[in-house]
C-alpha positions in Angstrom: 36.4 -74.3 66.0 35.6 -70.9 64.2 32.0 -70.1 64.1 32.1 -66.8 62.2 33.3 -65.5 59.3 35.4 -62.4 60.6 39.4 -62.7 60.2 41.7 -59.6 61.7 42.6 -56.6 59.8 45.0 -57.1 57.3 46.3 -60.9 58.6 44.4 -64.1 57.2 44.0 -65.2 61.2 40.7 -65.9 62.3 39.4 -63.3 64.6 39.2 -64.2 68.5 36.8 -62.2 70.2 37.1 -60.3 73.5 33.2 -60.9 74.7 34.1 -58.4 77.4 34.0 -55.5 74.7 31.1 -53.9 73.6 31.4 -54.1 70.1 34.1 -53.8 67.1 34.5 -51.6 64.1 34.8 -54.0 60.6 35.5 -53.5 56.8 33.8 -55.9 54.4 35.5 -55.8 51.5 33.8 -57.2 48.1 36.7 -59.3 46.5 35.6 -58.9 42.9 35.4 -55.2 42.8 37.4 -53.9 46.0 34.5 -51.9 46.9 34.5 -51.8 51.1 32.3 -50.9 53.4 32.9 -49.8 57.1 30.5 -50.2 59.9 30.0 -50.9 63.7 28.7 -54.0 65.7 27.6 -55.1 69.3 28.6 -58.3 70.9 25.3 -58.1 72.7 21.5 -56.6 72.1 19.5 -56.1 74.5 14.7 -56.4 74.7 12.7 -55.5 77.2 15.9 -55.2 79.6 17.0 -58.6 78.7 20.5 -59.2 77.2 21.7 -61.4 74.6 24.1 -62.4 71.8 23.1 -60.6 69.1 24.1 -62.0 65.4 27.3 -61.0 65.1 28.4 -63.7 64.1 26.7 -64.1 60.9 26.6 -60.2 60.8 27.1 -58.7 57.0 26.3 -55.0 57.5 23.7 -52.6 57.2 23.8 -51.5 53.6 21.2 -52.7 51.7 23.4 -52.3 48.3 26.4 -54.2 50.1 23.7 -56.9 51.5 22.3 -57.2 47.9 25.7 -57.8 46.1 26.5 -60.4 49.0 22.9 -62.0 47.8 23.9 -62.0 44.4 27.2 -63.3 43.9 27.7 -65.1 47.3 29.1 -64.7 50.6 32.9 -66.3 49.6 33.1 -63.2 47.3 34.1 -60.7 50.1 36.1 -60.3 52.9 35.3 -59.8 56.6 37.7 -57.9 58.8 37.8 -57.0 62.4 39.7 -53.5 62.5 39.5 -52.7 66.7 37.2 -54.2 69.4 35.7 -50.9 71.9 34.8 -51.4 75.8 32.0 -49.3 75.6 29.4 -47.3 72.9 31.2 -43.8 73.2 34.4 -45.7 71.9 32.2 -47.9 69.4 30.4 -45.0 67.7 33.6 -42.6 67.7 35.9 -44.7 66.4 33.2 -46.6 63.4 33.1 -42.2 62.6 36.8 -42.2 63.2 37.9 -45.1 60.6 34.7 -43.7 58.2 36.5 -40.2 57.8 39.7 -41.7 57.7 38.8 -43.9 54.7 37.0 -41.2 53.0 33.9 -43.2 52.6 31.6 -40.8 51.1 34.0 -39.4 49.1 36.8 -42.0 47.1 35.9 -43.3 43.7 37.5 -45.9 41.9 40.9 -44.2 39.8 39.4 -43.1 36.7 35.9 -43.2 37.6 33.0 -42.2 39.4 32.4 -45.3 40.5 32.2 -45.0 44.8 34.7 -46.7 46.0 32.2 -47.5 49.5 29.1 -48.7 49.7 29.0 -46.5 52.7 26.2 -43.4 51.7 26.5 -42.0 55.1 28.4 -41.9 58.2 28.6 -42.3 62.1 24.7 -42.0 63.8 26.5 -39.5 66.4 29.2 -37.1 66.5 31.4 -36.5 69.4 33.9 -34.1 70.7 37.5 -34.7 68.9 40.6 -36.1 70.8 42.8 -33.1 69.4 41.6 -30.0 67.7 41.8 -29.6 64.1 41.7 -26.8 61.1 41.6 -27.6 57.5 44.8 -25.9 55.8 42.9 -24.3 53.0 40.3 -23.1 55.6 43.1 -21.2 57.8 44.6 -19.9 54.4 41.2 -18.6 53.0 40.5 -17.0 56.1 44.2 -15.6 56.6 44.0 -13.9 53.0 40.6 -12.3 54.2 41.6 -10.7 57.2 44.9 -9.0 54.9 41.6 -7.6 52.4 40.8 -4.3 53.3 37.6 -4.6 52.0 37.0 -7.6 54.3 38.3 -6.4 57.2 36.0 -3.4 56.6 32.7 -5.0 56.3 33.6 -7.0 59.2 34.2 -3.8 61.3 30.9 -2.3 60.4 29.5 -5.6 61.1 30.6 -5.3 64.3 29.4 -1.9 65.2 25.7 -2.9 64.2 25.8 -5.7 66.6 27.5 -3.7 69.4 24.3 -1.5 69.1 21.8 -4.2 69.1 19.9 -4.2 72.2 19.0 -7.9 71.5 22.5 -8.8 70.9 23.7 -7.2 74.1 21.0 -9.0 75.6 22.5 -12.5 74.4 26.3 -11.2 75.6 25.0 -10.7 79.2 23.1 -13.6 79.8 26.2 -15.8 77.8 28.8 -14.0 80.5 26.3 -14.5 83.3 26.2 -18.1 83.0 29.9 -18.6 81.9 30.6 -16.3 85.5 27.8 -19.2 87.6 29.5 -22.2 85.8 33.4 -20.8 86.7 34.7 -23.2 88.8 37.0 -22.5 92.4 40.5 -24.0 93.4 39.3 -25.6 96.9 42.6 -25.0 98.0 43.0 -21.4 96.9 39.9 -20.6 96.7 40.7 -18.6 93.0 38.9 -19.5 89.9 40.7 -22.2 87.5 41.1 -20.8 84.5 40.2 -23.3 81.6 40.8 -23.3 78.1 38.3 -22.0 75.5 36.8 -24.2 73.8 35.2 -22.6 70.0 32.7 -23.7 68.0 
């Protein structure tokens, strides 16, 4: 017998749980409206060291706006869906970020409005390296028609030169190549250093 209200993603089959995951990511959707909301939740809490089932069961987010609307018109009124179960919090928090991003959750508006489309007003509580590296389009276009600017590529040149004379500055270079030199790492084989990609901020 089903002791929850959560269903899968997209399918009308009740959700079977994997209690050996730490937690899923879920939409609520409001069925009146078709406002959603997209969130994170842990198969188990933990007090004072002790573990336990936590509520999610009869979980119905953390908005206060969404938990309000489920007050006022009822519970049967929206939909709950399971997206993905995670093994651990990394996963959890990465992917409820992930799915937020990908839905646009801060962002989309009902067509024809400015009605938010989410009653998501922020997202994930931690941010974490990506899986793959990304650049916006208009970013690399932007910055492609500065570097063609003369006048840009000027100021950035005599930018430059004020820096390279900065004792301070030089300063920060040396002690930035002294530890990237102490944290270079050796083929125990070779005995060479491995070369490893560069990573930008």
């Amino acid at each position: 017998m089903v002791d929850h209200h959560w269903v899968q993603y997209r399918k009308e089959n009740a959700f079977v749980p994997n209690l050996n995951k730490f937690g899923f990511v879920y939409l609520i959707t409001n069925l009146q409206n078709g406002k959603g909301y997209i969130g994170c939740k842990q198969y188990k809490s933990y007090s004072r060291m002790k573990e336990k089932e936590s509520d999610w069961k009869t979980y119905i987010g953390s908005s206060k706006w969404l938990i309000q609307d489920i007050k006022k018109i009822g519970k049967e009124h929206f939909k709950f869906e399971i997206i993905a179960e995670y093994k651990n919090r990394r996963s959890l928090r990465y992917y409820e970020l992930y799915y937020q991003m990908k839905f646009n959750v801060l962002s989309s508006t009902f067509e024809g409005t400015d009605e938010p489309a989410y009653y998501n007003s922020r997202v994930g509580g931690k941010f974490y390296r990506p899986v793959e590296s990304y650049q916006d389009p208009e970013y690399i276009k932007k910055k492609s028609e500065q570097l063609k600017d003369p006048k840009h590529r000027k100021i950035v040149s005599e930018s430059n030169k004020r820096r390279s004379k900065d004792p301070e500055f030089q300063k920060k270079i040396s002690r930035s190549l002294k530890k990237a030199a102490r944290n270079r790492k050796r083929d125990l084989v070779t005995g060479r250093f491995i070369k490893e990609n560069a990573h930008t901020i």
